[in-house]
N, C-alpha and C positions, 0 to 999 in steps of 0.2 A: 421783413426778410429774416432777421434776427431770431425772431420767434416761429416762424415758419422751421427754419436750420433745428431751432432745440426742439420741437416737435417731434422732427425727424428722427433725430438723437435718444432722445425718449423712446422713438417705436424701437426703434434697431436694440438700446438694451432691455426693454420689454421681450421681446422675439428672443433674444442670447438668452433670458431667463425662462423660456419654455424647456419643460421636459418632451419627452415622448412619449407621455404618458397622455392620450388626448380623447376624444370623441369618435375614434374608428379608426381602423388599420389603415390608414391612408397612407401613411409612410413605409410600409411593408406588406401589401397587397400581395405579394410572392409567395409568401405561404397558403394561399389558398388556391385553388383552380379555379382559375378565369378570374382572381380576384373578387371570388363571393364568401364573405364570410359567414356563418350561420345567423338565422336573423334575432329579430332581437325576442323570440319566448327565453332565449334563455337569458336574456340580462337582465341580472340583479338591482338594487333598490341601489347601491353604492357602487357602479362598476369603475372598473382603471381598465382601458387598451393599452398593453404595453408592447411594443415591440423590443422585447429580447434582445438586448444588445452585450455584447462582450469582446474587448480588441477591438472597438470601433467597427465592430460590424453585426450589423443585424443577423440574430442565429433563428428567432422561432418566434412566433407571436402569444397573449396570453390574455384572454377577458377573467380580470380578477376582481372576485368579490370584497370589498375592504371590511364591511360589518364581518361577512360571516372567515374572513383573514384566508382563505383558500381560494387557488383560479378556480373557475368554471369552467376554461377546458387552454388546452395549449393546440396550436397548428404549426403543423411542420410538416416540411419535406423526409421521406424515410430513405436512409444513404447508409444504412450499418455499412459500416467499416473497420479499420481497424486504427490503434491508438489507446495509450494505456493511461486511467488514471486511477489513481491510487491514495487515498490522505487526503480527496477532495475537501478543500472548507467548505460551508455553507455561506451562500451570497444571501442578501438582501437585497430590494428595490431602492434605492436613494429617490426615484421620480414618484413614490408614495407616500415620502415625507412632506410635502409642499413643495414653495418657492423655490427652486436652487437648480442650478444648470446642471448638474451630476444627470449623464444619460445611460450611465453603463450600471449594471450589477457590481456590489460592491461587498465586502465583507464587515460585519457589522461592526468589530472593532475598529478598523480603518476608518471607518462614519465617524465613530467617537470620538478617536485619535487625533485625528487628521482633519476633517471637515467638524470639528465641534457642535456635532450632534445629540444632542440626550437620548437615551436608552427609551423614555417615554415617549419622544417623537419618533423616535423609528418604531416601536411596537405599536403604536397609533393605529395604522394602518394596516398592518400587516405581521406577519407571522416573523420571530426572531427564531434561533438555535433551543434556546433555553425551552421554547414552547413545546419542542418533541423531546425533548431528556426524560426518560423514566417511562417509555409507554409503554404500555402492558398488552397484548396480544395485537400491539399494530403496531406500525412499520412506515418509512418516510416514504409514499410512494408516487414516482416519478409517472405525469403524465406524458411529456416526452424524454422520453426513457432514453439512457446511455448508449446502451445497445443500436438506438436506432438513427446512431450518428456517427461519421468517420472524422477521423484527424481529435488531436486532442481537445483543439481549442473548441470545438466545436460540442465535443463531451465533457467539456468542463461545465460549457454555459449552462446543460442541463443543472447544473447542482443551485439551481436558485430555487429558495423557499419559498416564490411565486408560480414555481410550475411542482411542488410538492403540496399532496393531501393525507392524510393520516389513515392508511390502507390497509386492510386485514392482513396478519403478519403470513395466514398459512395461505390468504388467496395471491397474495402478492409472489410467495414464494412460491407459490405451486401453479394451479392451472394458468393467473393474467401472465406468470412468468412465460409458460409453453405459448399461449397466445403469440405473447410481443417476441420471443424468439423463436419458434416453429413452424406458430399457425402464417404469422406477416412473411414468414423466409417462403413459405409454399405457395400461397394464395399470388402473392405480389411479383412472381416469377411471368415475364414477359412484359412487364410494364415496364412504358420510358420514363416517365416523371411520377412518383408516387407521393399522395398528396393525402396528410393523415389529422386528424381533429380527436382528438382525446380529452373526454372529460369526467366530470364529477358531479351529481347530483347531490343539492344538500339536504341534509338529513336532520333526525331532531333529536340530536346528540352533539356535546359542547366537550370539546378534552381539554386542559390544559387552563384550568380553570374558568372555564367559559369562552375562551378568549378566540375556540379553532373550534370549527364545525368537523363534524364527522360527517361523510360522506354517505347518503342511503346508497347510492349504485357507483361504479366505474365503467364508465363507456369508451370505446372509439369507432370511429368511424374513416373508412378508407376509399378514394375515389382513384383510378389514375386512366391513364390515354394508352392503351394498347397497339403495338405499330402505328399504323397514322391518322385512324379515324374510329378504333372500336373502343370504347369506354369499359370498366368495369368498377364498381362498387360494392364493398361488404363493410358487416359491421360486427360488432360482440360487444355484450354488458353481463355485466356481472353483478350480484347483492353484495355488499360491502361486509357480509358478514358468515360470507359462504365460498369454500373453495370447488366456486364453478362457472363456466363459460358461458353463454349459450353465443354460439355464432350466427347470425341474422345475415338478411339483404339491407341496405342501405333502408329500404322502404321501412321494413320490418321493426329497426332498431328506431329509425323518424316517429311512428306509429307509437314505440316504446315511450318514449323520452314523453311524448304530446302528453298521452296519459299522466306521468311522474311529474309534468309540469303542469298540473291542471286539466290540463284538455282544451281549456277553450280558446285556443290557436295551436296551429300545427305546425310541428318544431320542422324547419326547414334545414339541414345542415350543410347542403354542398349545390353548387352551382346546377341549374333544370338539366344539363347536358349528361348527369351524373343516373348512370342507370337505377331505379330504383328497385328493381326487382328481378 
């Protein structure tokens, strides 16, 4: 009976010692429609599911490549609104360090400080501040973007180094800018829940002394439910090394990615209900 009770005890702090950092969105299904996330052509050789947490509450989801230290794409719901920030730090993952109950974004000297972390176990996995200091024609760029989030807390959580990739400075500032603030505010007009997948193809380029992949493309893709039963779907990618758009259908930009990921399996990104064309 004794050893059955510390068995127990065992699991239960076992379980307290899980991150959310696990084998699939199970814990935050709500960022995608119908709870389908794209399937696995685009997971990497080292991937992390994180569900986005900041204030104890889940803000966006994130498939993150740990070798090549940038996501492969973030899902969120699109809610621009308003809320100002200003002087944001940069967060880190603590659930990509290892063992340790830490489930929220955190700022890296705070790991240090406070939780007795070394600078080499949190770069381990994952991209720190130090990594984007000094870049030369690119720019930290945000796959879910500030913009396309209301209230503060909610545009703060964007500022984690898990949902940034190392983005061309004039694409990011110029046309992906017009995209995520123009093209999403026209397109996405009449839709009730709008449901967005943004990512980053890797590429074979290393900055930051090897350590961050540079991105060959920037992609997203958008699905949402129009009044109560009409679907609509688009998409836009971009070369990571050129200030240009091209707007696609869902199908068009699926077709894209398949090719950039081999070809031989076909990149699925959004739930069958999700018009392709």
């Amino acid at each position: 009976m004794l050893g059955l009770l510390l068995l127990q005890v065992l699991a239960s702090c076992l379980w307290l010692g899980h991150s959310e950092v696990v084998k699939s969105f199970a814990t935050c299904p709500q960022f995608f429609y119908a709870g389908t996330p794209p399937n696995d052509v685009l997971k990497p050789n080292n991937p992390a599911w994180i569900c986005q947490r900041f204030r104890n509450l889940h803000r966006y989801a994130t498939l993150y490549d740990r070798d090549r230290r940038i996501p492969v794409y973030s899902a969120y719901k699109y809610k621009p609104g308003s809320g100002k920030t200003t002087d944001m730090p940069w967060f880190v993952e603590p659930q990509l360090i290892g063992k340790n109950n830490l489930k929220e974004m955190e700022r890296e000297s705070v790991l240090m400080d406070q939780h007795k972390f070394t600078s080499d176990q949190i770069k381990e996995s994952q991209a720190v501040p130090a990594d984007y200091k000094g870049l030369k024609g690119l720019d930290l760029g945000h796959l879910n973007p500030t913009g396309h989030q209301d209230g503060v807390e909610n545009k703060t959580a964007t500022f984690s180094l898990t949902n940034i990739v190392p983005q061309d400075k004039s694409l990011k500032k110029g046309q992906w800018s017009v995209y995520e603030s123009k093209t999403m505010s026209k397109i996405s007009q009449g839709c009730n829940t709008t449901y967005v997948i943004t990512g980053a193809v890797p590429g074979n380029i290393n900055i930051a002394e090897g350590r961050i992949n540079r991105p060959s493309h920037i992609w997203s893709a958008t699905c949402c439910l129009v009044g109560k039963k009409t679907m609509k779907a688009w998409g836009a990618i971009a070369e990571n090394s050129k200030n240009k758009v091209e707007n696609l259908s869902l199908g068009e930009l699926e077709e894209r990615l398949t090719k950039l990921y081999g070809g031989k399996k076909k990149v699925s990104l959004f739930n069958k209900a999700c018009p392709r064309q």
